[in-house]
Residue frames as a rotation matrix with the C-alpha (Angstrom) as fourth column:
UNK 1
-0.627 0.557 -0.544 110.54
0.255 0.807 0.532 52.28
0.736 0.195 -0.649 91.71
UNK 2
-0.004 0.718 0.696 107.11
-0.570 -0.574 0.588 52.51
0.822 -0.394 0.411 93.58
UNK 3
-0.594 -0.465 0.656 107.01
-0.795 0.219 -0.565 51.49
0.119 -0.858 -0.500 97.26
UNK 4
0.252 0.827 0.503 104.21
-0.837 0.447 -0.315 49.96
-0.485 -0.342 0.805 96.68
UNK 5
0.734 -0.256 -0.629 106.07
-0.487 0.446 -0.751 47.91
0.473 0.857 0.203 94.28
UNK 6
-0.293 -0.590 -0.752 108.71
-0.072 0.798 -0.598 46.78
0.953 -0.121 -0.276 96.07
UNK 7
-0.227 0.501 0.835 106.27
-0.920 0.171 -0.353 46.12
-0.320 -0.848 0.422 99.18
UNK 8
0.395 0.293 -0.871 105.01
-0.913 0.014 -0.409 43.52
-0.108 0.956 0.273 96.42
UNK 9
0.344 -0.470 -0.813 107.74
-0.312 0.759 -0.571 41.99
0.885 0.450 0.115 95.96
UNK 10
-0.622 0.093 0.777 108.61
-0.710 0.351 -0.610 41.59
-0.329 -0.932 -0.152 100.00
UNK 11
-0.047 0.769 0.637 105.33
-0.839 0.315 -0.443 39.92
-0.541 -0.556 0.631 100.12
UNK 12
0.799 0.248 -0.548 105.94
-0.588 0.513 -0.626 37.72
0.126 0.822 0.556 97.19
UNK 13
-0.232 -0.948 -0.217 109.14
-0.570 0.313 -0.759 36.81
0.788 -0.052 -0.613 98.58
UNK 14
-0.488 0.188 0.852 107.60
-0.818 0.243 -0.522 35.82
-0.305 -0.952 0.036 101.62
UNK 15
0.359 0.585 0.727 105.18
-0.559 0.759 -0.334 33.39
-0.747 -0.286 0.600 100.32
UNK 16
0.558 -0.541 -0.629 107.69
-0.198 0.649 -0.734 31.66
0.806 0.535 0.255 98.06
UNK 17
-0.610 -0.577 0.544 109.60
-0.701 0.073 -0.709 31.22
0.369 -0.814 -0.449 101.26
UNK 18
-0.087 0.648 0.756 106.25
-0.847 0.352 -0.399 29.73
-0.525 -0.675 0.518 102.84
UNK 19
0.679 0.165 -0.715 105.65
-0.676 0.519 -0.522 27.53
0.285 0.839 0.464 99.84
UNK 20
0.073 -0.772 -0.632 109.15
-0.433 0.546 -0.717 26.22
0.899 0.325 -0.294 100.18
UNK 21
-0.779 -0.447 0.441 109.23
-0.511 0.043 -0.859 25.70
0.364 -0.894 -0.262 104.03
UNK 22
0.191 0.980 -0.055 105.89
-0.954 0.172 -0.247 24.18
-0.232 0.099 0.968 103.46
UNK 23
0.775 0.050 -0.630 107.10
-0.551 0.541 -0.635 21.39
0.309 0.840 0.447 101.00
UNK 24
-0.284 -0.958 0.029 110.33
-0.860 0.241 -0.449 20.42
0.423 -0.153 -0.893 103.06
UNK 25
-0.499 0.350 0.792 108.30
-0.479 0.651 -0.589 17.62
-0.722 -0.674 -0.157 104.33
UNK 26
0.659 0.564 0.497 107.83
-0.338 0.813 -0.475 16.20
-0.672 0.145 0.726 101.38
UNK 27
-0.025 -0.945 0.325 110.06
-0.096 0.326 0.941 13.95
-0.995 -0.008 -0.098 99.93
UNK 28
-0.798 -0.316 0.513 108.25
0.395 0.367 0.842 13.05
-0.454 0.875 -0.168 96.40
UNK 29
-0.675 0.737 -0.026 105.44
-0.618 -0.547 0.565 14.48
0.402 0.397 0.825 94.23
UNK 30
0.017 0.733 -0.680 103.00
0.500 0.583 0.641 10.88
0.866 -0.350 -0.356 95.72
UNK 31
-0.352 0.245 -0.903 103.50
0.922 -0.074 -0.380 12.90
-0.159 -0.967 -0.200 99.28
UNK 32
-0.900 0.000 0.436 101.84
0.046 -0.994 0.095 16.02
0.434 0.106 0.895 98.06
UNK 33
-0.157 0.938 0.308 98.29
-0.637 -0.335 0.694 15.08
0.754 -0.087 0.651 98.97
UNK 34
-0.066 0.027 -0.997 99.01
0.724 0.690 -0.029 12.98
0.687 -0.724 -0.066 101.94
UNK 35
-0.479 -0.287 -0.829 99.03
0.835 -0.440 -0.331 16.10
-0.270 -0.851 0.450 103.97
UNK 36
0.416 0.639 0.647 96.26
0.788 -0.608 0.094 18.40
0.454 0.471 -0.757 102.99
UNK 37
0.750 0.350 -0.561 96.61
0.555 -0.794 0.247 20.77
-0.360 -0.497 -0.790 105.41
UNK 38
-0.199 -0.975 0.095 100.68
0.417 0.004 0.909 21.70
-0.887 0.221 0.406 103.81
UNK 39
-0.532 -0.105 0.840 99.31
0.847 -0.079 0.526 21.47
0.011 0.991 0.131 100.53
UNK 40
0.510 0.834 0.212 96.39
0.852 -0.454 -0.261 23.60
-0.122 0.314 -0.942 101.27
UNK 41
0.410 -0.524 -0.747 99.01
0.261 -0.717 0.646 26.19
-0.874 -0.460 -0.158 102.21
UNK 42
-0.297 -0.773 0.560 101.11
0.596 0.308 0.742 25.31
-0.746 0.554 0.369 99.14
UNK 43
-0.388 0.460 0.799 98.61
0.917 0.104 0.385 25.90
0.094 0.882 -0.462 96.54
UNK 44
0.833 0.545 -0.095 97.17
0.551 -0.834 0.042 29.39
-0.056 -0.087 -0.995 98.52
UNK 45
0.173 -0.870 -0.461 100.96
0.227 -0.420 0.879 30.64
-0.958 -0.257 0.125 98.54
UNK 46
-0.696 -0.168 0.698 101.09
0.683 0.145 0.716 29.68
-0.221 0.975 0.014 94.56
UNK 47
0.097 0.993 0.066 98.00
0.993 -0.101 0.066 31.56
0.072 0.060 -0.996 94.57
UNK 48
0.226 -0.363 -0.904 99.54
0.487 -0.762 0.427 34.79
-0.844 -0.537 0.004 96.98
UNK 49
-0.188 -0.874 -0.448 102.00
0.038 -0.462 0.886 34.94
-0.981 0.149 0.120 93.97
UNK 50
-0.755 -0.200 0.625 100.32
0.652 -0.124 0.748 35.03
-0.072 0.972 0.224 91.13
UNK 51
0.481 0.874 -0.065 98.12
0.876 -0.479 0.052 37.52
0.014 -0.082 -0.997 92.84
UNK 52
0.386 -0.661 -0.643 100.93
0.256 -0.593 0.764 39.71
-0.886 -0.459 -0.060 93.07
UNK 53
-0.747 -0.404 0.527 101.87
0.540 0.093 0.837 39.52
-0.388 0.910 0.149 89.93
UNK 54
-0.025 0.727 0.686 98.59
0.866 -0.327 0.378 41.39
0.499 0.604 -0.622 88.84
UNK 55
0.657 0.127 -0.743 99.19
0.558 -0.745 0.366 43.86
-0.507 -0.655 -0.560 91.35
UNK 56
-0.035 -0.749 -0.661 102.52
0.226 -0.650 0.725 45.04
-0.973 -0.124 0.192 90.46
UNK 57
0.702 0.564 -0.434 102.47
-0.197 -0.432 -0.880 47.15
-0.684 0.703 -0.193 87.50
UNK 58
0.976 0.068 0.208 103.72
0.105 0.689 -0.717 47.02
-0.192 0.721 0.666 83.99
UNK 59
0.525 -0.805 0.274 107.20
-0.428 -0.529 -0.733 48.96
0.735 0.268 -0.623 84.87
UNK 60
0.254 -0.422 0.870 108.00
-0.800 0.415 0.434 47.20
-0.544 -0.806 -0.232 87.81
UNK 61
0.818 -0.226 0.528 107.75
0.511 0.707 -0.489 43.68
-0.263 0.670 0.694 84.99
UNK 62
0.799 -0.508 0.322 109.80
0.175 -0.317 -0.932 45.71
0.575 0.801 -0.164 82.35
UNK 63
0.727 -0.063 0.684 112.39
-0.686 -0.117 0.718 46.22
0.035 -0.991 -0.128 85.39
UNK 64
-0.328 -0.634 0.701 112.60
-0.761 0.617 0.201 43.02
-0.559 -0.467 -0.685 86.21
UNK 65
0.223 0.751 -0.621 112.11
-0.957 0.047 -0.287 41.21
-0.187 0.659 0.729 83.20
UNK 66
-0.558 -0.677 -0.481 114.26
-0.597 0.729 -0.334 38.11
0.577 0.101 -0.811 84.08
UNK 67
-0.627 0.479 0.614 111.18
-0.203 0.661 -0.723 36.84
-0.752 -0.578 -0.317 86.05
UNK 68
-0.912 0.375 0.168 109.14
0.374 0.590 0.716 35.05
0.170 0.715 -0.678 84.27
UNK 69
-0.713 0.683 -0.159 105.96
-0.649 -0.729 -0.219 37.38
-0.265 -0.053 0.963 84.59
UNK 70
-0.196 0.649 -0.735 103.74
-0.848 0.264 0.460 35.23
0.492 0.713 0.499 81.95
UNK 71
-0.523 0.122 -0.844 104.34
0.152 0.987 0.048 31.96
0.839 -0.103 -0.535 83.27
UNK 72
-0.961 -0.152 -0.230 103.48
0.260 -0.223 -0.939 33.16
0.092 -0.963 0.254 86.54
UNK 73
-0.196 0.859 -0.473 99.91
-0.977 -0.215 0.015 34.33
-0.088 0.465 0.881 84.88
UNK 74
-0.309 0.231 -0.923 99.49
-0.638 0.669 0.381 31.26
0.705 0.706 -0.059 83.51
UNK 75
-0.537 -0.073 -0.841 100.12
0.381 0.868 -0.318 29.11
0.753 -0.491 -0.439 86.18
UNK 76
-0.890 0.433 0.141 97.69
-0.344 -0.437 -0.831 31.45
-0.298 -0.789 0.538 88.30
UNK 77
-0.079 0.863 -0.498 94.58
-0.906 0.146 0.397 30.63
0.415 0.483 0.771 85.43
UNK 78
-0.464 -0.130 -0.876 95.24
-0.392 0.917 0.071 27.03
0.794 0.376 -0.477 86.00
UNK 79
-0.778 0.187 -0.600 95.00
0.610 0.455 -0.649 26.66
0.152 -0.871 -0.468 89.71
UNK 80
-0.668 0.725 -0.169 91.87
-0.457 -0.579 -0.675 29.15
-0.587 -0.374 0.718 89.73
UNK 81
0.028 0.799 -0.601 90.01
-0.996 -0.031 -0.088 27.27
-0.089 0.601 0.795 86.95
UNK 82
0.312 -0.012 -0.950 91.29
-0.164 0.984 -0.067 23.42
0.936 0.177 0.305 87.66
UNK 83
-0.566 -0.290 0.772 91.90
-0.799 0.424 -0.426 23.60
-0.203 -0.858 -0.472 91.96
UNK 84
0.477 0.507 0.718 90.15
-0.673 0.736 -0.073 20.31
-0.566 -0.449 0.692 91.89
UNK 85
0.975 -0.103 0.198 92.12
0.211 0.715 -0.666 18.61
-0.073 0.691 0.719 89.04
UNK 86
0.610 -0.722 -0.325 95.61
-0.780 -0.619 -0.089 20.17
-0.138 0.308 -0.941 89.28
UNK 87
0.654 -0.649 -0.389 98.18
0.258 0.675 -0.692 18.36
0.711 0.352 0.608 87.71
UNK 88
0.946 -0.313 0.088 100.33
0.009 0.297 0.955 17.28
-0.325 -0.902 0.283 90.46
UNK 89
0.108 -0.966 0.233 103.60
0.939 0.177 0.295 17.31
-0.327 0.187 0.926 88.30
UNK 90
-0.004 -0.274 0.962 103.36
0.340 -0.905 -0.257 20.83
0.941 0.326 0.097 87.36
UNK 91
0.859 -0.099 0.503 103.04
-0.438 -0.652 0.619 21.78
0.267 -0.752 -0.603 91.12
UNK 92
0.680 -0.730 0.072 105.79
0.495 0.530 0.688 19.43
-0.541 -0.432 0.722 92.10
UNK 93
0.307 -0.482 0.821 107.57
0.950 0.111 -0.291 21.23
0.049 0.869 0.492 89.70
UNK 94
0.616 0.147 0.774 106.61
-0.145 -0.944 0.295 24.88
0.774 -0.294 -0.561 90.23
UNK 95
0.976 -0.145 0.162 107.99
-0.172 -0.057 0.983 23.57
-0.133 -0.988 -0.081 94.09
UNK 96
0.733 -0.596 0.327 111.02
0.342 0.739 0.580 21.92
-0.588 -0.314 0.746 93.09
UNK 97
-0.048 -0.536 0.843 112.44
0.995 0.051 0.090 24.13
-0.091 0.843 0.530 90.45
UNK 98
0.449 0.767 0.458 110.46
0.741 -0.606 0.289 27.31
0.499 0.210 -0.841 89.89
UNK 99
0.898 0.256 0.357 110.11
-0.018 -0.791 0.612 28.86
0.439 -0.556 -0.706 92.91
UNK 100
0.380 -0.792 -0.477 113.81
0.508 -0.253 0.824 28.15
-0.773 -0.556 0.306 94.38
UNK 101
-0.318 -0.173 0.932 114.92
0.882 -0.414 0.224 29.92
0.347 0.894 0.284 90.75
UNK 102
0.336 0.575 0.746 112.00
0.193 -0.817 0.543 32.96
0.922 -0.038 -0.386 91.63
UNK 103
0.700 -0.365 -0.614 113.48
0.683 0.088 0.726 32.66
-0.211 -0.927 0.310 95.43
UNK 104
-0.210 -0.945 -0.250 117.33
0.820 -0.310 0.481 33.68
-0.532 -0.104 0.840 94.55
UNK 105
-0.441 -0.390 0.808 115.95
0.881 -0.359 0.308 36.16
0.170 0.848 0.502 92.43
UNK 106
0.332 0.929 -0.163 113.79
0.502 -0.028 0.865 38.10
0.799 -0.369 -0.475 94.54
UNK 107
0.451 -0.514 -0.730 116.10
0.841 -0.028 0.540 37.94
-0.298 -0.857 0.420 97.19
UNK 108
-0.287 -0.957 0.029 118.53
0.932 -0.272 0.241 39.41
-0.223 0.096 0.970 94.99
UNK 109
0.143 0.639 0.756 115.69
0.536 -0.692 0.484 42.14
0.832 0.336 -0.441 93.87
UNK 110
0.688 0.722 0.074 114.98
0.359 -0.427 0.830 42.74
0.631 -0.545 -0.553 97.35
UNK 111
0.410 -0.748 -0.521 118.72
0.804 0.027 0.595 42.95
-0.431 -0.663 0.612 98.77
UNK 112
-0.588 -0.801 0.114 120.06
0.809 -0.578 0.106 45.29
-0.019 0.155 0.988 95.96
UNK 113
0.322 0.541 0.777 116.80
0.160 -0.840 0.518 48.14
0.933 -0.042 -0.357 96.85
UNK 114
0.960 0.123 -0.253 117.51
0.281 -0.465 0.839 47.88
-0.015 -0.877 -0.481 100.41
C-alpha cells in the first residue's frame, strides 16, 4: 500500500477521533446546535473525512472494502450542498453510530500496517 495512503487514513482517523471527542458534550441530537462552536468543528471533521475519501485512491477502497466508501461520498454531497439545512438526525447519527463503527475500523487498519 501507498504511504500516502495510509498517511490518509492516520488523518482520517484523527478527525473521527475529533468528531467524537467533540460530541461527548452532548447528550441528545436538541444539544447539537446549542453549541456552535463544537458543532462547527463536528461538521468540518465530517467534512476532513469525506475529503479523504476522494483522496485515497481506488486500491486503497478495494483493500479496504468493509468501509463504507459510498456512503461516505454521499454524506460528503449533502453537507457541501445543504450546510445550512442539514438534517440534524442524520448527523446525530453519522456521530452516534457511524463514526464509532469507522473508528474501530481504522484503528484496526492503522494498527495491523504499523
Amino acid at each position: 500500500m501507498e504511504s500516502s495512503a495510509i498517511l490518509y487514513l492516520k488523518d482520517m482517523l484523527s478527525a473521527v477521533n475529533k468528531v467524537l471527542v467533540a460530541a461527548e458534550s452532548f447528550e441528545n441530537i436538541n444539544d447539537l446546535r446549542k453549541n456552535s462552536l463544537l458543532f462547527d468543528i463536528i461538521i468540518m471533521n465530517l467534512v476532513v473525512i469525506a475529503e479523504i475519501d476522494q483522496k485515497l485512491g481506488d486500491n486503497s477502497k478495494q483493500v479496504f472494502s468493509f468501509i463504507a466508501w459510498e456512503k461516505i461520498k454521499l454524506f460528503k454531497d449533502q453537507i457541501q450542498s445543504d450546510y445550512f439545512e442539514l438534517d440534524l438526525k442524520i448527523i446525530w447519527l453519522v456521530i452516534t453510530e457511524h463514526l464509532p463503527l469507522l473508528k474501530s475500523k481504522l484503528e484496526k487498519i492503522v494498527n495491523d500496517i504499523n
